[in-house]
N, CA, C and O atoms as a GROMACS GRO file, in nm:
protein
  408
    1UNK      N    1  -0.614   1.132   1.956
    1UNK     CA    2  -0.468   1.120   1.957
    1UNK      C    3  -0.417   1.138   1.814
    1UNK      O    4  -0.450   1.062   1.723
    2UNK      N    5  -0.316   1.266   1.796
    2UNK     CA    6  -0.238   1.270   1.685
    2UNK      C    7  -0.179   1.126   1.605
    2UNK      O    8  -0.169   1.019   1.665
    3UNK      N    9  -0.143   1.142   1.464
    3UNK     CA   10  -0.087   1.003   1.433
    3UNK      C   11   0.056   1.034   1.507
    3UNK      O   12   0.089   1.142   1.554
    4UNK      N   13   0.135   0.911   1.508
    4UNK     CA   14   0.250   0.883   1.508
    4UNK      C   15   0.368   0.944   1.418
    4UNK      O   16   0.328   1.049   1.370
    5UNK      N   17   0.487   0.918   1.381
    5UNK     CA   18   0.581   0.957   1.313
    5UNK      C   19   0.665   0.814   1.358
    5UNK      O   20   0.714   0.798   1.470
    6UNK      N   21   0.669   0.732   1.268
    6UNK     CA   22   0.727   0.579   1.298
    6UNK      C   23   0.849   0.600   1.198
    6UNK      O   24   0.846   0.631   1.079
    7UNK      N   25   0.974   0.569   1.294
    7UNK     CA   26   1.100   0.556   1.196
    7UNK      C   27   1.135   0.422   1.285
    7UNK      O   28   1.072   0.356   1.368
    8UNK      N   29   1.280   0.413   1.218
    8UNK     CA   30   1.352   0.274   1.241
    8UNK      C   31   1.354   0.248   1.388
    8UNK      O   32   1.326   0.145   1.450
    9UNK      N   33   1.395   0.368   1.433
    9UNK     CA   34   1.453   0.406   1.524
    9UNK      C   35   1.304   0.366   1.704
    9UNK      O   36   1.330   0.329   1.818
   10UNK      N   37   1.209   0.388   1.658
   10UNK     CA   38   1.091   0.343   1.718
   10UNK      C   39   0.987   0.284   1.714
   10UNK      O   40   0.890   0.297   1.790
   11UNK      N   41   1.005   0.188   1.590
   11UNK     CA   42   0.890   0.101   1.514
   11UNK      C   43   0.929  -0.004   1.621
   11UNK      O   44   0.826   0.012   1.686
   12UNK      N   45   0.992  -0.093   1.687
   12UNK     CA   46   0.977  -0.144   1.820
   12UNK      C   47   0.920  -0.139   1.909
   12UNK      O   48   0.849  -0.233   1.947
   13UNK      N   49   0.940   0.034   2.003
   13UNK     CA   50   0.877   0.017   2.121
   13UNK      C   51   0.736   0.058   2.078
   13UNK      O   52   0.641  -0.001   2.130
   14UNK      N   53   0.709   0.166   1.975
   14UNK     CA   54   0.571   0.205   1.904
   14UNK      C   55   0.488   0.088   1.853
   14UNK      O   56   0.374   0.088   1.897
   15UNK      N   57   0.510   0.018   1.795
   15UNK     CA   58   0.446  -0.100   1.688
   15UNK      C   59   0.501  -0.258   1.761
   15UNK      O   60   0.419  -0.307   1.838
   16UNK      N   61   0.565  -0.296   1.750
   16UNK     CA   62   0.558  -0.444   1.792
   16UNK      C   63   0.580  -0.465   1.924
   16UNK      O   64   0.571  -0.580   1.966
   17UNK      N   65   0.619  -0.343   2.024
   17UNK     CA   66   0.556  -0.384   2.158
   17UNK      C   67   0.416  -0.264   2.263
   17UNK      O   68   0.410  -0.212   2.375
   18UNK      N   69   0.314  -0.274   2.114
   18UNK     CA   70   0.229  -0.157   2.195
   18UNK      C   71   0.154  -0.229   2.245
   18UNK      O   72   0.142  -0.334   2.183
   19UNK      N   73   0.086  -0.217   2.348
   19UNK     CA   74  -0.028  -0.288   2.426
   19UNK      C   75  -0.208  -0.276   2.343
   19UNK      O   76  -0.314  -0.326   2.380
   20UNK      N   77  -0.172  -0.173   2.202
   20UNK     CA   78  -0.297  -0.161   2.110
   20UNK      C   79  -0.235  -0.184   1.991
   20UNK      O   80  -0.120  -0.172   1.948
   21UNK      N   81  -0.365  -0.229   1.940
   21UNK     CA   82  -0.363  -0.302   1.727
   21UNK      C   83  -0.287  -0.103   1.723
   21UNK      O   84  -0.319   0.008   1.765
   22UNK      N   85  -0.205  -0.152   1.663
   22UNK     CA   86  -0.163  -0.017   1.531
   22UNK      C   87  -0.225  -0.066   1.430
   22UNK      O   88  -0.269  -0.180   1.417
   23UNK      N   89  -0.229   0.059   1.328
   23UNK     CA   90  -0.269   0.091   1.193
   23UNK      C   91  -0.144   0.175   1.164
   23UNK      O   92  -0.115   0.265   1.243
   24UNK      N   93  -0.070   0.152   1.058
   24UNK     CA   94   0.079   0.205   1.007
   24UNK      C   95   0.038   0.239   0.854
   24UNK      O   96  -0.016   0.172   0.766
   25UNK      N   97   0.082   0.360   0.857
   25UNK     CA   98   0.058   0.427   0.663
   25UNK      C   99   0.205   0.438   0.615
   25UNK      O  100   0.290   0.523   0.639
   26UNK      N  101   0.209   0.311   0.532
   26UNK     CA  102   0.352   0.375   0.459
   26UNK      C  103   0.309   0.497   0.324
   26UNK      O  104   0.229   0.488   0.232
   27UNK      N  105   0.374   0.574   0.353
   27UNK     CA  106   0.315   0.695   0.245
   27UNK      C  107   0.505   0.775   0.217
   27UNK      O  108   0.622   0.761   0.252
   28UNK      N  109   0.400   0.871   0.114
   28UNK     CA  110   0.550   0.971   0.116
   28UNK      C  111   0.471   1.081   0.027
   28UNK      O  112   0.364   1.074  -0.034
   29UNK      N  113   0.596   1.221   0.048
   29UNK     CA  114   0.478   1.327   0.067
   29UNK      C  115   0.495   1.382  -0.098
   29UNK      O  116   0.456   1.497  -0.121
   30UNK      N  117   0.549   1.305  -0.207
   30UNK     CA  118   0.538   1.337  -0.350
   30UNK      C  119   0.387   1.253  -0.415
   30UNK      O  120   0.338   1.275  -0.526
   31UNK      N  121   0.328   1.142  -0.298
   31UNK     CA  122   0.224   1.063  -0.340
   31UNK      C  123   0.121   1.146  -0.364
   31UNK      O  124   0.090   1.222  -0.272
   32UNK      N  125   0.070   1.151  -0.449
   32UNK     CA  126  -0.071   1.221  -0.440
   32UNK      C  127  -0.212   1.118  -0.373
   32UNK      O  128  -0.302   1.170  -0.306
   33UNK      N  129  -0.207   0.971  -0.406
   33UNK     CA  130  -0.288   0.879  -0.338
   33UNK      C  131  -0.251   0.939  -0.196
   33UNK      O  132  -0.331   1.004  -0.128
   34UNK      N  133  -0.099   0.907  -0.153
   34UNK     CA  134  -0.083   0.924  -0.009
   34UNK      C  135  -0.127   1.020   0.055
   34UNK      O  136  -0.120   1.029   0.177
   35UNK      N  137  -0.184   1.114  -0.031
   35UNK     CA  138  -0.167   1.259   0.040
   35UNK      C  139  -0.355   1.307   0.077
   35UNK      O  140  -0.412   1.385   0.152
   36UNK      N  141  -0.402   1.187  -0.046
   36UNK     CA  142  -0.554   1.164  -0.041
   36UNK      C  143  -0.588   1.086   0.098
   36UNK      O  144  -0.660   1.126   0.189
   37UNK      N  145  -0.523   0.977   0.089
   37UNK     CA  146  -0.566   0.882   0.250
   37UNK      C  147  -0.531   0.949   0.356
   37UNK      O  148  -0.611   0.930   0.448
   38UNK      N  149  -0.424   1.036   0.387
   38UNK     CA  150  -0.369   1.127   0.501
   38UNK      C  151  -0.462   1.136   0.585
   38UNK      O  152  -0.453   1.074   0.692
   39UNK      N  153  -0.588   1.226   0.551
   39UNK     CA  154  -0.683   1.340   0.620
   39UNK      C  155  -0.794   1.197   0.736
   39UNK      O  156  -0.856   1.182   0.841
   40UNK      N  157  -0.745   1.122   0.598
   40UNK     CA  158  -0.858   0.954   0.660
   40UNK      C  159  -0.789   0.904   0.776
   40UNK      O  160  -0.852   0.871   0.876
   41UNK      N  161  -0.626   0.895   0.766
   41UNK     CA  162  -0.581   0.834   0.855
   41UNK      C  163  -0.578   0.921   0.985
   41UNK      O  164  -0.560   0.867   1.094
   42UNK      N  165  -0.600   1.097   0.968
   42UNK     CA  166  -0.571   1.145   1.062
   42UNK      C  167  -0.720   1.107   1.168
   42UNK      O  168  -0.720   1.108   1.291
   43UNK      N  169  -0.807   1.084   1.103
   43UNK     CA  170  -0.932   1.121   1.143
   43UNK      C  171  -0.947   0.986   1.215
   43UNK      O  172  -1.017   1.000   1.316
   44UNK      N  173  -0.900   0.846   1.196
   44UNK     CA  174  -0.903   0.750   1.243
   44UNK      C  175  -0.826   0.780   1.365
   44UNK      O  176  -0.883   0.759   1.472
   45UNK      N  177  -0.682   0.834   1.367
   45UNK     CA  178  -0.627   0.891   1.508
   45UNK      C  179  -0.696   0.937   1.586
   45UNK      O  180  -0.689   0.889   1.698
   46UNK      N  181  -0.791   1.048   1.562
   46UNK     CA  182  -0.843   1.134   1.639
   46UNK      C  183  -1.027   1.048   1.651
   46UNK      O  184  -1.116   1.092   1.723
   47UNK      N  185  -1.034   0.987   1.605
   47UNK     CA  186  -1.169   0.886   1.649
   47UNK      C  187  -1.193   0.800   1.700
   47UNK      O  188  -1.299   0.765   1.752
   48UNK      N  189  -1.045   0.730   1.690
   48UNK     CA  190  -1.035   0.585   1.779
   48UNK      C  191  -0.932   0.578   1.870
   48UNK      O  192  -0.845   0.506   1.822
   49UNK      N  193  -0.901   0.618   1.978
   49UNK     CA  194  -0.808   0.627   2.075
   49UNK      C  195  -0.808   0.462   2.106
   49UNK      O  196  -0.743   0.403   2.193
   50UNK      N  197  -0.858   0.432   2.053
   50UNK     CA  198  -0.827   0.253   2.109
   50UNK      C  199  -0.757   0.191   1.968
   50UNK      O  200  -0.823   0.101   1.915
   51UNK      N  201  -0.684   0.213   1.930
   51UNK     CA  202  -0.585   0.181   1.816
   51UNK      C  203  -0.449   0.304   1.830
   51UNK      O  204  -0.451   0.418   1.874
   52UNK      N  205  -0.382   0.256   1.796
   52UNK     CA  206  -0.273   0.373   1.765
   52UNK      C  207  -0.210   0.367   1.616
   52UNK      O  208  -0.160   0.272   1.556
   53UNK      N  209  -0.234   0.516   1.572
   53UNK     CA  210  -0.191   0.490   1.425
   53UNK      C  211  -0.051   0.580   1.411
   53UNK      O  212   0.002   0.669   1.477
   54UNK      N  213  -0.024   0.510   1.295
   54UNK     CA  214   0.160   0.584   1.289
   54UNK      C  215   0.156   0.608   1.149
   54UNK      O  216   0.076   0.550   1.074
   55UNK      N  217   0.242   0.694   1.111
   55UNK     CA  218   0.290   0.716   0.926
   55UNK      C  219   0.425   0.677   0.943
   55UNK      O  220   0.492   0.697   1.045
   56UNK      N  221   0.462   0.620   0.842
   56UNK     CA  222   0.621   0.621   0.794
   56UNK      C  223   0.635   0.670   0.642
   56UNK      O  224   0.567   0.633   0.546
   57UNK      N  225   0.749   0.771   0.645
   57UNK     CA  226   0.767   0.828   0.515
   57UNK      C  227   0.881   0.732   0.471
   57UNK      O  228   0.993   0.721   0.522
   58UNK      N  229   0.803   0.638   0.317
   58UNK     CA  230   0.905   0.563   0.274
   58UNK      C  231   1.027   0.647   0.267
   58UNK      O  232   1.121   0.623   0.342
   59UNK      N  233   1.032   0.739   0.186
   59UNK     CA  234   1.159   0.811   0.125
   59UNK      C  235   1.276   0.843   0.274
   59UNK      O  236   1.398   0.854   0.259
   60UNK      N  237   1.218   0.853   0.386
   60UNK     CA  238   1.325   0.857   0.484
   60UNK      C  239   1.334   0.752   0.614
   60UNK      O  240   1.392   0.774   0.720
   61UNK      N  241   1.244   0.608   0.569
   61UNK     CA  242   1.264   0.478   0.635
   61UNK      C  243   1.242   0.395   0.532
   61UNK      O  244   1.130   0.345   0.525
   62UNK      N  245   1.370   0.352   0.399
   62UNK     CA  246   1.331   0.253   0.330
   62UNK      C  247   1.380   0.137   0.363
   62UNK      O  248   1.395   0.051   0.275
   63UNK      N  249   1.423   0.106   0.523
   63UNK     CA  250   1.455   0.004   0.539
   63UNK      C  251   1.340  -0.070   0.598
   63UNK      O  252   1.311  -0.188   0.578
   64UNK      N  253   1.276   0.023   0.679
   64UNK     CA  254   1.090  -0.024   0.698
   64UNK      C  255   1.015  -0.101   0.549
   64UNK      O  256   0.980  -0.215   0.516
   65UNK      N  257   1.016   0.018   0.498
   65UNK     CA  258   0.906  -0.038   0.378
   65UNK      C  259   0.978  -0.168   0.273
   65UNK      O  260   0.914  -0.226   0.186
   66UNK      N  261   1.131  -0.196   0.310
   66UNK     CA  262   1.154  -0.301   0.251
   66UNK      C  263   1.141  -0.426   0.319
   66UNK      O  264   1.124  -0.538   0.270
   67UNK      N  265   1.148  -0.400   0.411
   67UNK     CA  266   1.113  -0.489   0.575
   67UNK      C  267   0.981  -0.528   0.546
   67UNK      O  268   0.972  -0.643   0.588
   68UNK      N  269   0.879  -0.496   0.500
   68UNK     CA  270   0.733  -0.526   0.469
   68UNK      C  271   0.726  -0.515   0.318
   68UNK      O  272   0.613  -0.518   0.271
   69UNK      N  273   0.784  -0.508   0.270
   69UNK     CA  274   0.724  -0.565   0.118
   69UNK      C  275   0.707  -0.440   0.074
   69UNK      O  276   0.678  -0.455  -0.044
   70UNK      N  277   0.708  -0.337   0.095
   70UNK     CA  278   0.626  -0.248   0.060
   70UNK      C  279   0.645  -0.229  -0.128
   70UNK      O  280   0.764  -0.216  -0.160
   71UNK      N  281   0.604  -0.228  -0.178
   71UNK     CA  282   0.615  -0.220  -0.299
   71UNK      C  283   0.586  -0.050  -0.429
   71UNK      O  284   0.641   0.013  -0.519
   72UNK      N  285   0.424  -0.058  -0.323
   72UNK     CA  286   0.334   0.033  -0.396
   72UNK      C  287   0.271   0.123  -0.288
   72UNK      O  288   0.241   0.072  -0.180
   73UNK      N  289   0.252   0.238  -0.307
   73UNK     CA  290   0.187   0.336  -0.197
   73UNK      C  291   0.056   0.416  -0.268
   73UNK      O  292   0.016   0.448  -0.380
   74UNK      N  293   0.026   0.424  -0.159
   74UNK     CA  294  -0.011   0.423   0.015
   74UNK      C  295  -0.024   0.283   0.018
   74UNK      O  296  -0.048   0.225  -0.088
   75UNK      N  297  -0.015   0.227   0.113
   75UNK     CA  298   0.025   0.063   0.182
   75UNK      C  299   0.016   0.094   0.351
   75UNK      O  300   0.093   0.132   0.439
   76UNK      N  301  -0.124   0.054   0.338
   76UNK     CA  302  -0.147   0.059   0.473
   76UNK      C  303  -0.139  -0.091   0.586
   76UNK      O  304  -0.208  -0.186   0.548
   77UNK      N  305  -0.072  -0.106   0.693
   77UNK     CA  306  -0.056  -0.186   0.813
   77UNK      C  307  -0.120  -0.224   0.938
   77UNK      O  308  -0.119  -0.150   1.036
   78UNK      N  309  -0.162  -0.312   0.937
   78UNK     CA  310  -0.205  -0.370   1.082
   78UNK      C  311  -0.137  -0.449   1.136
   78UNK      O  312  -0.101  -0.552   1.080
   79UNK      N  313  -0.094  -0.408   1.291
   79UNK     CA  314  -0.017  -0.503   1.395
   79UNK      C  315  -0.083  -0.506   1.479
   79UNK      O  316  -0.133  -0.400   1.516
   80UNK      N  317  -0.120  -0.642   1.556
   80UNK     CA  318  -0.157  -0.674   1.690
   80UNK      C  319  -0.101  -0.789   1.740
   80UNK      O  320  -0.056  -0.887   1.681
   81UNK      N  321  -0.110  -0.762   1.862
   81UNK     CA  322   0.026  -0.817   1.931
   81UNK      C  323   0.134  -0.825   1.872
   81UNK      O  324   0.156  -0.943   1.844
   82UNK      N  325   0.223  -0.752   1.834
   82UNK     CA  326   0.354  -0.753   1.757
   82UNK      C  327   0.345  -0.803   1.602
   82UNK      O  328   0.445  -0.799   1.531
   83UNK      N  329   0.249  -0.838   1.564
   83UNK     CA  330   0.246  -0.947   1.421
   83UNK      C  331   0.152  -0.888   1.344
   83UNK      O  332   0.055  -0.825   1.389
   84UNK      N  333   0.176  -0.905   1.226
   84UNK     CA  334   0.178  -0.786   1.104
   84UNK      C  335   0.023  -0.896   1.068
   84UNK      O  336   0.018  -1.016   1.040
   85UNK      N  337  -0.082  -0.798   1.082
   85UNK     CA  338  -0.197  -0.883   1.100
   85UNK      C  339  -0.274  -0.872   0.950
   85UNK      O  340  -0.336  -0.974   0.919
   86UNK      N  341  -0.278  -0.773   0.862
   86UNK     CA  342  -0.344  -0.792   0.749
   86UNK      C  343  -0.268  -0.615   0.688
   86UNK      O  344  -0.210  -0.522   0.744
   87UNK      N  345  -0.318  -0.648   0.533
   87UNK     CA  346  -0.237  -0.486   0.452
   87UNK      C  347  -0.316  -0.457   0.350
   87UNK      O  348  -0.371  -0.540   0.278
   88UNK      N  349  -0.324  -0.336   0.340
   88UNK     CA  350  -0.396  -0.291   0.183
   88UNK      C  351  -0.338  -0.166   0.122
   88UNK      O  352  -0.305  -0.068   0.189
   89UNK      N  353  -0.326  -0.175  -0.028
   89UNK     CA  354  -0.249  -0.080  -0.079
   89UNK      C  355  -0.327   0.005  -0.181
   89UNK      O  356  -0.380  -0.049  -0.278
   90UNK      N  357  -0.335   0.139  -0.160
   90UNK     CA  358  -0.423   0.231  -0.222
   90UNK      C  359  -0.491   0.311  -0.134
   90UNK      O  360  -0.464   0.321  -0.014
   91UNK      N  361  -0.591   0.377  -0.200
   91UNK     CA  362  -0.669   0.474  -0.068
   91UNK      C  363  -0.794   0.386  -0.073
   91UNK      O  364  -0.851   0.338  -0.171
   92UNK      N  365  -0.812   0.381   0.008
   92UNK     CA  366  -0.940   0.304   0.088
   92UNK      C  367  -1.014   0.406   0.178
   92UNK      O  368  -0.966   0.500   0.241
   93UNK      N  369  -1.160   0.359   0.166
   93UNK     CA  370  -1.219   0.450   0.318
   93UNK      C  371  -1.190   0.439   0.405
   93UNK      O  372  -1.078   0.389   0.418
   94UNK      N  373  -1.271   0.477   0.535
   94UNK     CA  374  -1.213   0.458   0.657
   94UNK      C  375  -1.311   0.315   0.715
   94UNK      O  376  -1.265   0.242   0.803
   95UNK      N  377  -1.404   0.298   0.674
   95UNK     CA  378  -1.413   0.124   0.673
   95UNK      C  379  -1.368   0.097   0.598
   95UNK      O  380  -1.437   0.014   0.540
   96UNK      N  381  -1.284   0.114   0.552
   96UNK     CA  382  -1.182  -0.007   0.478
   96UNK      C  383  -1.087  -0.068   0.551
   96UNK      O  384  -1.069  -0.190   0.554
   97UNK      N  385  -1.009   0.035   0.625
   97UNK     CA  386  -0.863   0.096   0.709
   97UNK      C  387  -0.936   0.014   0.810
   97UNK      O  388  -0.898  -0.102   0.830
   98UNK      N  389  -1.033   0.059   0.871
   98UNK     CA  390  -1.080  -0.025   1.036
   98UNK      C  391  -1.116  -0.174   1.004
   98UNK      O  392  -1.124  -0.250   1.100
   99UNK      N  393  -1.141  -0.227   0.863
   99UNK     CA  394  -1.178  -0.351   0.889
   99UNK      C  395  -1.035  -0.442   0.878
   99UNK      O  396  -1.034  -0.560   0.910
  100UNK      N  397  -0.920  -0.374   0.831
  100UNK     CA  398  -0.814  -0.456   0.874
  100UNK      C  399  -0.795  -0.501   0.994
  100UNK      O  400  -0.750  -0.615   1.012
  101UNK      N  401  -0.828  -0.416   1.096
  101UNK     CA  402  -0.846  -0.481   1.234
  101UNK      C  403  -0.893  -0.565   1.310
  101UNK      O  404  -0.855  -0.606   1.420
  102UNK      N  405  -1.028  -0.603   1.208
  102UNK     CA  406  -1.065  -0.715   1.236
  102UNK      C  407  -1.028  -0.864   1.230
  102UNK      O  408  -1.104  -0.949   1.276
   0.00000   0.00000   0.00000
């Protein structure tokens, strides 16, 4: 499964009422980190159909990334059951990204 495209507008029915843990990348596409974790996050989409992952581009949802703290990017998200379950900011592997889920 492709990632997501999470704006204001569907971070509700997408993220705090999905029936699976999301993984959420706040990124933006001048990041060069962000643009490094991308290929990771896509690959977690397309490997784990039992998670659903989303991107949000700070620069055109900064009411998201102020909504979470976001501070510093890439700033990656975990939600399960609606509640913002653990975060890490930078590029990380992809056990890095999956052990937030735990």
């Amino acid at each position: 499964m492709a990632e997501l495209t999470i704006t204001n507008a569907n971070f509700k029915s997408e993220v705090l009422e999905s029936d699976k843990p999301v993984l959420v990348d706040f990124w933006a596409p001048w990041c060069g980190p962000c643009r490094m974790l991308g290929p990771v996050v896509s690959e977690l989409a397309e490997e784990h159909p039992e998670i659903k992952v989303g991107k949000v581009n700070v620069d055109d949802e900064p009411e998201l990334a102020q909504q979470f703290g976001v501070m510093s990017i890439p700033f990656v998200a975990t939600f399960i059951g609606g509640q913002l379950h653990k975060s890490s900011v930078g590029v990380q592997p992809k056990e890095a990204l999956l052990s937030l889920l735990d």
